[in-house]
mmCIF file as gemmi writes it, N, C-alpha and C atoms, coordinates in Angstrom:
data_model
loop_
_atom_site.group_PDB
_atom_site.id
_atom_site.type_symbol
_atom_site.label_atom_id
_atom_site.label_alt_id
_atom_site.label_comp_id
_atom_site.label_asym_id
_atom_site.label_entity_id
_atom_site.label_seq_id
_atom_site.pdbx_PDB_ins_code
_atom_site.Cartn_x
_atom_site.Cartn_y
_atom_site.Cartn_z
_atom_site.occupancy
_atom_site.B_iso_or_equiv
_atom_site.pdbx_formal_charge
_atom_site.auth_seq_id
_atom_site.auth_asym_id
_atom_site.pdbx_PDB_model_num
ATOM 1 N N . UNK Axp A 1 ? -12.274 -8.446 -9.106 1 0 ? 1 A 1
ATOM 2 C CA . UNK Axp A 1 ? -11.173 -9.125 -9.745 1 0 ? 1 A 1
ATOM 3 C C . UNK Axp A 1 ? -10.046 -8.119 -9.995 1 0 ? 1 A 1
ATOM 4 N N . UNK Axp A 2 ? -8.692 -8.868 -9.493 1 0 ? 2 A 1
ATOM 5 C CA . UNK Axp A 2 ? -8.038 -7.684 -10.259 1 0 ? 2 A 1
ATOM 6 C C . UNK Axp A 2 ? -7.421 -7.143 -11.065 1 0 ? 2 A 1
ATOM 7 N N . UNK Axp A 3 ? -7.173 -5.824 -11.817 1 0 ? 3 A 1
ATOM 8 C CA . UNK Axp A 3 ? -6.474 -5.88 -12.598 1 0 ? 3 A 1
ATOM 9 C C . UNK Axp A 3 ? -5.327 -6.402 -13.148 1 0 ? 3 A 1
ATOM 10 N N . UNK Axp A 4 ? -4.56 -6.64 -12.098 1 0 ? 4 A 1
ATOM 11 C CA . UNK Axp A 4 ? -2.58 -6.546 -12.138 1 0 ? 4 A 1
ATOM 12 C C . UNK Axp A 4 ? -2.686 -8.435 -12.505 1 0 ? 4 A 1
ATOM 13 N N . UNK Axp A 5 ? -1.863 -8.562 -13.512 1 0 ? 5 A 1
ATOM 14 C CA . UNK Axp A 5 ? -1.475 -10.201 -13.689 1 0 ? 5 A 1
ATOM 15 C C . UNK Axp A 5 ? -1.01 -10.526 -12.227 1 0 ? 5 A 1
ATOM 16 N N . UNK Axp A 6 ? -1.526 -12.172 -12.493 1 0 ? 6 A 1
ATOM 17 C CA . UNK Axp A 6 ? -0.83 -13.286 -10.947 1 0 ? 6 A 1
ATOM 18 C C . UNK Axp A 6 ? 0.075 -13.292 -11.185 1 0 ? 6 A 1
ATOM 19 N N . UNK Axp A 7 ? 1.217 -12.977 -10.691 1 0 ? 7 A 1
ATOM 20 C CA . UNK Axp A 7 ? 2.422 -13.287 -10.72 1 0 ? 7 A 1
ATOM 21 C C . UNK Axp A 7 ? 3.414 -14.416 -9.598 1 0 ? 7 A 1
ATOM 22 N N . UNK Axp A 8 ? 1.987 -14.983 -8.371 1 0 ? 8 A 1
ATOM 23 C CA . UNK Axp A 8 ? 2.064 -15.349 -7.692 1 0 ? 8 A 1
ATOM 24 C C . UNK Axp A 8 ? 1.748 -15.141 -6.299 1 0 ? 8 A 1
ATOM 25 N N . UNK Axp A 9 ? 1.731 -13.552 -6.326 1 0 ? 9 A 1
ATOM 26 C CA . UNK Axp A 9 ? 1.246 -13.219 -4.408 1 0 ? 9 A 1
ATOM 27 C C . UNK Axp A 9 ? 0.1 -13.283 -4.486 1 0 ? 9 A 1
ATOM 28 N N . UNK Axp A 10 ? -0.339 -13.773 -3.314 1 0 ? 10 A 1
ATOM 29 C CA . UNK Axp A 10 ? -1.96 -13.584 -3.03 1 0 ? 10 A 1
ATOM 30 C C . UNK Axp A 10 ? -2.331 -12.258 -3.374 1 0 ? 10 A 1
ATOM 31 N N . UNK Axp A 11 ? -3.754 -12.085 -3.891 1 0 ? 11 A 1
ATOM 32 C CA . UNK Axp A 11 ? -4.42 -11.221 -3.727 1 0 ? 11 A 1
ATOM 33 C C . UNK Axp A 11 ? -4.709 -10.015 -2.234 1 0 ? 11 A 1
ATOM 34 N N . UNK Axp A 12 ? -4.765 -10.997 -1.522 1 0 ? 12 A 1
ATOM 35 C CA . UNK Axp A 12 ? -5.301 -10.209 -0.24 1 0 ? 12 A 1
ATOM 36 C C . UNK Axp A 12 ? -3.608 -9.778 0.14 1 0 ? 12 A 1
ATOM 37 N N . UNK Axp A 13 ? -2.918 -9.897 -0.32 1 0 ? 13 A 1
ATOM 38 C CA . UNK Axp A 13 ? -1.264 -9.746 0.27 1 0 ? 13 A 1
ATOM 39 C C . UNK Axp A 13 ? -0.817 -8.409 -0.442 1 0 ? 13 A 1
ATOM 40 N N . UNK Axp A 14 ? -1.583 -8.508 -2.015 1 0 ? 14 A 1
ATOM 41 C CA . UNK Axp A 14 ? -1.079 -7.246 -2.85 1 0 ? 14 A 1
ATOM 42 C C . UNK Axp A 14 ? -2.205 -6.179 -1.733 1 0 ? 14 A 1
ATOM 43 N N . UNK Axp A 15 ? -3.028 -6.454 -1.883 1 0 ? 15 A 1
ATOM 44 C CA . UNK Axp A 15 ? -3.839 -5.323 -0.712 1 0 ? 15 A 1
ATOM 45 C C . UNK Axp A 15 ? -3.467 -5.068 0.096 1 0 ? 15 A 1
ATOM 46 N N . UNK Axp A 16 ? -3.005 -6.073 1.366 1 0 ? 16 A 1
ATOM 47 C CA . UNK Axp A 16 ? -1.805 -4.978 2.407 1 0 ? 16 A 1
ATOM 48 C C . UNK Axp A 16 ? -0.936 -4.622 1.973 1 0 ? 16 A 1
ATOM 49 N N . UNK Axp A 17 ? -0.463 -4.977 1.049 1 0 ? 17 A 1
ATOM 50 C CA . UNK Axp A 17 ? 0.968 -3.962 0.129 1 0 ? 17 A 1
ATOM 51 C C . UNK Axp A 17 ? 0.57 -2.643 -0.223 1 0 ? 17 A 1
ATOM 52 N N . UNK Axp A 18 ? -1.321 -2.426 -0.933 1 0 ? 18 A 1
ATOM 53 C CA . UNK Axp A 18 ? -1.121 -1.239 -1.22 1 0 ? 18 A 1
ATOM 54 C C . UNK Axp A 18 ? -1.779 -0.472 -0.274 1 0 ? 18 A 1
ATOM 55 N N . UNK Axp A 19 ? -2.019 -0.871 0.716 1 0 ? 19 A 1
ATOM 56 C CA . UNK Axp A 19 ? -2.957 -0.451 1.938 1 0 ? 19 A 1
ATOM 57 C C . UNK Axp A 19 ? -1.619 0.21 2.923 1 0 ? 19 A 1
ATOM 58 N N . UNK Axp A 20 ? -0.57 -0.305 3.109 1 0 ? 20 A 1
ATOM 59 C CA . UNK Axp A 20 ? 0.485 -0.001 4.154 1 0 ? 20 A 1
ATOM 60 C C . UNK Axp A 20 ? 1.611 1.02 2.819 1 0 ? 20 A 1
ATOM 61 N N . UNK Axp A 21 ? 1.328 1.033 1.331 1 0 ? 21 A 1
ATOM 62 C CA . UNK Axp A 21 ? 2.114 2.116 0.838 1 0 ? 21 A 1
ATOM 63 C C . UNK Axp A 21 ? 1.339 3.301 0.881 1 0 ? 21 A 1
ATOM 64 N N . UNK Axp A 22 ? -0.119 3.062 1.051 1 0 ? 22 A 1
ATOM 65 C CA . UNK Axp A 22 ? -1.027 4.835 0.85 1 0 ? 22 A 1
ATOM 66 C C . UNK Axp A 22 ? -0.621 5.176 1.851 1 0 ? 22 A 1
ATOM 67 N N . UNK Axp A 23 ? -0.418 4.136 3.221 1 0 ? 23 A 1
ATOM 68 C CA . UNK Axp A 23 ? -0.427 4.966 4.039 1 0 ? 23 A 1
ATOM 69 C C . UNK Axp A 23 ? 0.985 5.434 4.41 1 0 ? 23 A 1
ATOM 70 N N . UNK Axp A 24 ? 1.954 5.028 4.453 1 0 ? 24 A 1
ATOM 71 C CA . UNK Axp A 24 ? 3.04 5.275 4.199 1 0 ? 24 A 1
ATOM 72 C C . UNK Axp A 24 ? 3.454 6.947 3.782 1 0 ? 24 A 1
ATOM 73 N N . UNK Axp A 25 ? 2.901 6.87 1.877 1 0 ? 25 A 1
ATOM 74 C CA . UNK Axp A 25 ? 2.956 7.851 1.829 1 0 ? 25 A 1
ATOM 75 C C . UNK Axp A 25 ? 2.038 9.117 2.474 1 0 ? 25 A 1
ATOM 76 N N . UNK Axp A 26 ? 0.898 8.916 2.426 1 0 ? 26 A 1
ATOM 77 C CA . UNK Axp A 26 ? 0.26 10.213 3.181 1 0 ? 26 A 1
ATOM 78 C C . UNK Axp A 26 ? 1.174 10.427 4.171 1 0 ? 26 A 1
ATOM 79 N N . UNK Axp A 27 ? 1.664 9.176 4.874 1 0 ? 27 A 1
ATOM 80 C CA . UNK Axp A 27 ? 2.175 9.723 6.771 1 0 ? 27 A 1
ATOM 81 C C . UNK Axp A 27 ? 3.314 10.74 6.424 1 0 ? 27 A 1
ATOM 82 N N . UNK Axp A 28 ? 4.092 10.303 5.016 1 0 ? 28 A 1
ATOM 83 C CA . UNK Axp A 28 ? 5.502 10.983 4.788 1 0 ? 28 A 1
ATOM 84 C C . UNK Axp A 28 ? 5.063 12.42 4.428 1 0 ? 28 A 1
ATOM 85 N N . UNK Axp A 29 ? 4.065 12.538 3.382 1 0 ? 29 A 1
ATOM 86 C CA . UNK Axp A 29 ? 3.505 13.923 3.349 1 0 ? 29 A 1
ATOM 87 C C . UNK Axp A 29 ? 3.415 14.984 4.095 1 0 ? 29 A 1
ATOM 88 N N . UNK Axp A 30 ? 2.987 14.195 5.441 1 0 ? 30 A 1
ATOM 89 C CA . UNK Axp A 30 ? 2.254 15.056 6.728 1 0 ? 30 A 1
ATOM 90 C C . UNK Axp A 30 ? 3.505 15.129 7.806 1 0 ? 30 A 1
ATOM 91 N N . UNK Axp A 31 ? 4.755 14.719 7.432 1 0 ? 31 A 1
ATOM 92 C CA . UNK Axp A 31 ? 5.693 14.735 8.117 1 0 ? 31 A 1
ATOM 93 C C . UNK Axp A 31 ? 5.636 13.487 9.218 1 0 ? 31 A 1
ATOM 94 N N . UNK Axp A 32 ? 4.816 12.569 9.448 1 0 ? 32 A 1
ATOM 95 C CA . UNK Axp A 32 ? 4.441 12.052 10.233 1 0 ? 32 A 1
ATOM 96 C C . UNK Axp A 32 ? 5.594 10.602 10.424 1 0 ? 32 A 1
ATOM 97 N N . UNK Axp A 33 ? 5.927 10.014 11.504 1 0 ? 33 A 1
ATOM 98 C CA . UNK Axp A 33 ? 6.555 8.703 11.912 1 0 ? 33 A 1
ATOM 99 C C . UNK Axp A 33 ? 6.131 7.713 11.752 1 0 ? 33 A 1
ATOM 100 N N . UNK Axp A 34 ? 6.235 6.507 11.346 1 0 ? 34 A 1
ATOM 101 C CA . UNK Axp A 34 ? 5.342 5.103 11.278 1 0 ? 34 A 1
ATOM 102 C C . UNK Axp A 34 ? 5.868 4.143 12.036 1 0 ? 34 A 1
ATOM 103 N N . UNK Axp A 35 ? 5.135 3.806 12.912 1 0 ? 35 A 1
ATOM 104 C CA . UNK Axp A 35 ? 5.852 2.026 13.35 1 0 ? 35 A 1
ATOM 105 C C . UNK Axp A 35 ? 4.366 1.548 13.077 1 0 ? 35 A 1
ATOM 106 N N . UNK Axp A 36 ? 5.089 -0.159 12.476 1 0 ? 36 A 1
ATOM 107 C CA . UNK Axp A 36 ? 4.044 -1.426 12.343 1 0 ? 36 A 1
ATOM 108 C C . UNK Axp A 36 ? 4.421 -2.439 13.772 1 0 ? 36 A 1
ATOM 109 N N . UNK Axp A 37 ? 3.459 -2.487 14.399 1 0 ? 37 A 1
ATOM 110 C CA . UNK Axp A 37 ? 3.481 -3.525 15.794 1 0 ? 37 A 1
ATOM 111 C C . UNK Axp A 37 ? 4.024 -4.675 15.256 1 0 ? 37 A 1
ATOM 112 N N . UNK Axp A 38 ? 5.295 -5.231 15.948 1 0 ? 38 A 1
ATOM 113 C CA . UNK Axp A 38 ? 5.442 -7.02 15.215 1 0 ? 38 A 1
ATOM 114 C C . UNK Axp A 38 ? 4.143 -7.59 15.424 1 0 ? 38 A 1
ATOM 115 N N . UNK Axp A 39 ? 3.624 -7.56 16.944 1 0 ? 39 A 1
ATOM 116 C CA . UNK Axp A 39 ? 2.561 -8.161 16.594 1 0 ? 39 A 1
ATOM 117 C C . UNK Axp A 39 ? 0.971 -7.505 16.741 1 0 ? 39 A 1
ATOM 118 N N . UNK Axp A 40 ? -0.111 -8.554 15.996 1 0 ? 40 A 1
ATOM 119 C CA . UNK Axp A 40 ? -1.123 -7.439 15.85 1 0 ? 40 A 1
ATOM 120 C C . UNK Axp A 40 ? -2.386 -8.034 16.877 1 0 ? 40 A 1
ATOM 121 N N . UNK Axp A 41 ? -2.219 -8.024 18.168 1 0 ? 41 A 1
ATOM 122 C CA . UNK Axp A 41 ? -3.258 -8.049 18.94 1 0 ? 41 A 1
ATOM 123 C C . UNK Axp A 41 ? -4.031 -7.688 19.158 1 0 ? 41 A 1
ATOM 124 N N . UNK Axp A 42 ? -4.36 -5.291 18.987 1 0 ? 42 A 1
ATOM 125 C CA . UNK Axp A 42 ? -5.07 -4.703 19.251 1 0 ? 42 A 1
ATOM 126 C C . UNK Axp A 42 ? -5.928 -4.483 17.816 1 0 ? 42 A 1
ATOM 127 N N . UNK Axp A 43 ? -5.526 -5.107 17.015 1 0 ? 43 A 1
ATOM 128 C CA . UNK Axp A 43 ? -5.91 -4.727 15.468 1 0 ? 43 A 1
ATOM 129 C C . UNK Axp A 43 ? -4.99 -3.054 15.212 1 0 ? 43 A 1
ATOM 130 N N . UNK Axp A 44 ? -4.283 -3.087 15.37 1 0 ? 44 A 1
ATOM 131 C CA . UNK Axp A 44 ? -3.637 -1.419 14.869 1 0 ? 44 A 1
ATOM 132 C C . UNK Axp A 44 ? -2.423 -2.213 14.34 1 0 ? 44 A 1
ATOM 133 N N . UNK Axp A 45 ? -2.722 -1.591 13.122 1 0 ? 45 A 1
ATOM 134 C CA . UNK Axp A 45 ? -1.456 -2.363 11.931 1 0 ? 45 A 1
ATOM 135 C C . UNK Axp A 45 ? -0.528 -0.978 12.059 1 0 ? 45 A 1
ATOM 136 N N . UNK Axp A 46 ? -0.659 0.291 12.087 1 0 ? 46 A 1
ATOM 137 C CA . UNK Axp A 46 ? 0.523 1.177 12.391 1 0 ? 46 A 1
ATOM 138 C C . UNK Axp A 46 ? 0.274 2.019 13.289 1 0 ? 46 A 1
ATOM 139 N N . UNK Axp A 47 ? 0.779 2.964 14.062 1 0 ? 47 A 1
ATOM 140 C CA . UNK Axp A 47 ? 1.081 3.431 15.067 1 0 ? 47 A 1
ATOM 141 C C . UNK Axp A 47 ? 1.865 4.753 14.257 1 0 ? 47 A 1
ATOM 142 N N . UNK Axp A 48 ? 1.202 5.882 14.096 1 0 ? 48 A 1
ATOM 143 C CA . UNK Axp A 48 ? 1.839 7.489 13.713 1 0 ? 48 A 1
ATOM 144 C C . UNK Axp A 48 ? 1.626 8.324 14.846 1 0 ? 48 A 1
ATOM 145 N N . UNK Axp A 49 ? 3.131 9.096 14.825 1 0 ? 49 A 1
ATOM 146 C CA . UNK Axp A 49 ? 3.6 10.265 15.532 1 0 ? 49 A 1
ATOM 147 C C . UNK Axp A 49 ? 3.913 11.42 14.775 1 0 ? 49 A 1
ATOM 148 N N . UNK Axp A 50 ? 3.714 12.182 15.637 1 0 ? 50 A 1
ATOM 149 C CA . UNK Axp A 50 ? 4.988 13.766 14.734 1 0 ? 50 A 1
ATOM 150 C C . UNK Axp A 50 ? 5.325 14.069 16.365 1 0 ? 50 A 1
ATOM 151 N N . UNK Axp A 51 ? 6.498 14.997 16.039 1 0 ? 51 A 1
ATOM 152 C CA . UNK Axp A 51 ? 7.593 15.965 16.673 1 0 ? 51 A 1
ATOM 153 C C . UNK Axp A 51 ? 6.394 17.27 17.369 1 0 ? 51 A 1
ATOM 154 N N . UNK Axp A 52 ? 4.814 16.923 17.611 1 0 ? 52 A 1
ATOM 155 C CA . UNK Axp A 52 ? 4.364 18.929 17.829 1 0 ? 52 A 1
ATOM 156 C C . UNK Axp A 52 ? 4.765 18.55 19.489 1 0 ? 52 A 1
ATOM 157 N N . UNK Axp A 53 ? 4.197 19.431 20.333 1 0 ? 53 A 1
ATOM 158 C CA . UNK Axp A 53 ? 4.906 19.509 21.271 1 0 ? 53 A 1
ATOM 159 C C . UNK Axp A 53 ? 3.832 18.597 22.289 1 0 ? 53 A 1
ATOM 160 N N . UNK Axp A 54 ? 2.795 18.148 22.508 1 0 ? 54 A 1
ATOM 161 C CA . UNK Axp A 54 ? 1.988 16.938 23.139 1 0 ? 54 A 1
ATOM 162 C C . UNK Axp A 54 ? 1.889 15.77 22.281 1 0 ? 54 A 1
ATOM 163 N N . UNK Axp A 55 ? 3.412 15.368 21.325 1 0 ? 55 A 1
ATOM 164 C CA . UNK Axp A 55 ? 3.833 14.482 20.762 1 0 ? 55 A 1
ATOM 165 C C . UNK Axp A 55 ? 2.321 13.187 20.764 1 0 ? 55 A 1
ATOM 166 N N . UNK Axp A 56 ? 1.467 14.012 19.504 1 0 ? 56 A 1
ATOM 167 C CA . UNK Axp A 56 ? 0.227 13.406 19.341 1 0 ? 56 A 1
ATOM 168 C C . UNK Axp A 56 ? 0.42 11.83 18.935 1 0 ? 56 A 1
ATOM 169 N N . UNK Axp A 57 ? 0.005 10.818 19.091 1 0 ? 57 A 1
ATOM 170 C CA . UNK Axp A 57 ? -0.04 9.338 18.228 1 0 ? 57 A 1
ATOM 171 C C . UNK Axp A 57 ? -0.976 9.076 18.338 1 0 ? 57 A 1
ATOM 172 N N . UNK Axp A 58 ? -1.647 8.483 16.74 1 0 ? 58 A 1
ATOM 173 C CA . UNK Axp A 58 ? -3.053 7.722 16.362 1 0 ? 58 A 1
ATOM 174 C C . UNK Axp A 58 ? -2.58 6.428 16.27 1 0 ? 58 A 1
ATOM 175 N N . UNK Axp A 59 ? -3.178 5.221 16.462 1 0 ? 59 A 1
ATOM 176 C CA . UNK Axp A 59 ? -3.434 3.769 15.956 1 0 ? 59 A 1
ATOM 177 C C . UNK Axp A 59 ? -4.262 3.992 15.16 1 0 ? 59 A 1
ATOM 178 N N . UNK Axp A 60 ? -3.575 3.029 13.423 1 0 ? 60 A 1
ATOM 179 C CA . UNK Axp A 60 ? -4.433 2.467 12.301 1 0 ? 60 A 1
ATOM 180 C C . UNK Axp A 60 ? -4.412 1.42 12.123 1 0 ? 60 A 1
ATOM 181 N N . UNK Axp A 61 ? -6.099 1.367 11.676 1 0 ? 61 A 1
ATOM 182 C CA . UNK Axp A 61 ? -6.285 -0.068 11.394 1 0 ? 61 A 1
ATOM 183 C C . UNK Axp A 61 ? -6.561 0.056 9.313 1 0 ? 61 A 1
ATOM 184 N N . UNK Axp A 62 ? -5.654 -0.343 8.666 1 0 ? 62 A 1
ATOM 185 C CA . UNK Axp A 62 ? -5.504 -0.299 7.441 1 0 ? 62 A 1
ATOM 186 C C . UNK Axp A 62 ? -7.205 -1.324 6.967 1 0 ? 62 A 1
ATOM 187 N N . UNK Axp A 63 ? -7.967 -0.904 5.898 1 0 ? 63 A 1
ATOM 188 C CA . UNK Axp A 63 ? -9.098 -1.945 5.374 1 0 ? 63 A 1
ATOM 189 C C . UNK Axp A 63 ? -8.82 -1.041 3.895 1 0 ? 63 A 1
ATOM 190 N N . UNK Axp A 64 ? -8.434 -2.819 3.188 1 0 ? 64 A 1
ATOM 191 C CA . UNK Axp A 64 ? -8.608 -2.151 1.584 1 0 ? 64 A 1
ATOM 192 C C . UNK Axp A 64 ? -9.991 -2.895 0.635 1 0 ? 64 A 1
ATOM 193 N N . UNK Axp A 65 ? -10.352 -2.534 -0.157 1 0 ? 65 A 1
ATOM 194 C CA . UNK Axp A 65 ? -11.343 -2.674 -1.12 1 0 ? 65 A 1
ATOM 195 C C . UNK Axp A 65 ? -10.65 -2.984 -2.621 1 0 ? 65 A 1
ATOM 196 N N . UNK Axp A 66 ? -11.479 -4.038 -2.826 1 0 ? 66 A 1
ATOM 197 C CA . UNK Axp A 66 ? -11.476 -4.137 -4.681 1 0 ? 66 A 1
ATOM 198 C C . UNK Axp A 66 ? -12.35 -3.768 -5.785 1 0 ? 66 A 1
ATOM 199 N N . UNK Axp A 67 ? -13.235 -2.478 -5.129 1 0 ? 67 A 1
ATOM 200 C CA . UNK Axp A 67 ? -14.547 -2.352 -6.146 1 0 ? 67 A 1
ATOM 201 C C . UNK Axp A 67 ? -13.257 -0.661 -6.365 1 0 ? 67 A 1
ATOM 202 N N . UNK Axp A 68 ? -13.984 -0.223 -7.523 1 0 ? 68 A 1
ATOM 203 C CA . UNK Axp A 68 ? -13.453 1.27 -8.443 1 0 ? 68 A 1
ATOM 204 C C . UNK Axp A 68 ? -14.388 2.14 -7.881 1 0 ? 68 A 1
ATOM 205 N N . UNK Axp A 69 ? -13.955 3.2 -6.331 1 0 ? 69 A 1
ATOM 206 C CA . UNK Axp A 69 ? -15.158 3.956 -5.935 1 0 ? 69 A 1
ATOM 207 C C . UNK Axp A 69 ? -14.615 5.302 -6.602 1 0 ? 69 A 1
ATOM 208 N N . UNK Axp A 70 ? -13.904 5.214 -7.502 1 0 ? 70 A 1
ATOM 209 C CA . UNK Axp A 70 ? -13.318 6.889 -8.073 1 0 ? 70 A 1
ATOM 210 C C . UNK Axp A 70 ? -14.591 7.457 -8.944 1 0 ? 70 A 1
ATOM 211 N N . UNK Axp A 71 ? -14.496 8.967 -8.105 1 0 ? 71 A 1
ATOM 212 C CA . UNK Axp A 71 ? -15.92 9.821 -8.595 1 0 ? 71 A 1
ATOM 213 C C . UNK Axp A 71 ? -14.898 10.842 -9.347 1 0 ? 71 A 1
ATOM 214 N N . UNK Axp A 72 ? -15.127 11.204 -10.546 1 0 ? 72 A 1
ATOM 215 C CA . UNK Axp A 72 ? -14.166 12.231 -10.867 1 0 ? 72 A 1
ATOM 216 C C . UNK Axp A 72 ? -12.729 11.896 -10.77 1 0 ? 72 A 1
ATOM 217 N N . UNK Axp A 73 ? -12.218 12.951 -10.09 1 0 ? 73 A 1
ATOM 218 C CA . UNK Axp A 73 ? -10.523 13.19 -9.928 1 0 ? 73 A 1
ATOM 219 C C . UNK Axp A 73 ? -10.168 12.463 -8.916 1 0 ? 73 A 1
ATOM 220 N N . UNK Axp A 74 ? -11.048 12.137 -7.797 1 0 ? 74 A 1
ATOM 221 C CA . UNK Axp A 74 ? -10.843 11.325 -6.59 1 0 ? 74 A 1
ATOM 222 C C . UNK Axp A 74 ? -11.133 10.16 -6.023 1 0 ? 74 A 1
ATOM 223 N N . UNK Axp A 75 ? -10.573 9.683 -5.359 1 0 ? 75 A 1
ATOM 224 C CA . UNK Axp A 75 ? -10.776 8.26 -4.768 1 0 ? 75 A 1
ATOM 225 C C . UNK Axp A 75 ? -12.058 8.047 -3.273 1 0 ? 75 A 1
ATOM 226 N N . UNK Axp A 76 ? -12.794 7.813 -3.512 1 0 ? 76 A 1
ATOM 227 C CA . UNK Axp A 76 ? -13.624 8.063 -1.572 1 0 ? 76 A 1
ATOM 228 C C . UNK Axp A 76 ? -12.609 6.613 -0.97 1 0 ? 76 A 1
């Protein structure tokens, strides 16, 4: 269940919201590029690059959770 009052968005909608901002930020961290496919055929919700010189790109497939797996200081 979750914490945050209904304010109206689906549940599963606030989860790709916070599923496409972690990743977001990590990618910005790591210097990294983001595109989201308009559409999602292969299951890869983003597509990251960087500038090294065999201009590496991974496909992600974003999966979020509603259970509290924080051990300590960190999140698994």
């Amino acid at each position: 269940m979750s914490t945050f009052p209904n304010l109206g968005m689906a549940v599963s909608t606030q989860q790709e919201n916070f599923g496409n901002s972690f990743l977001l930020a990590v990618a910005a961290a790591a210097g990294c590029a983001c595109a989201k496919p308009e559409t999602d055929n292969d299951s890869v919700d983003w597509t990251l690059s960087c500038r090294l010189s065999r201009r590496p790109k991974i496909d992600v497939q974003i999966k979020t959770v509603m259970t509290d797996d924080a051990l300590g200081d960190h999140i698994s």
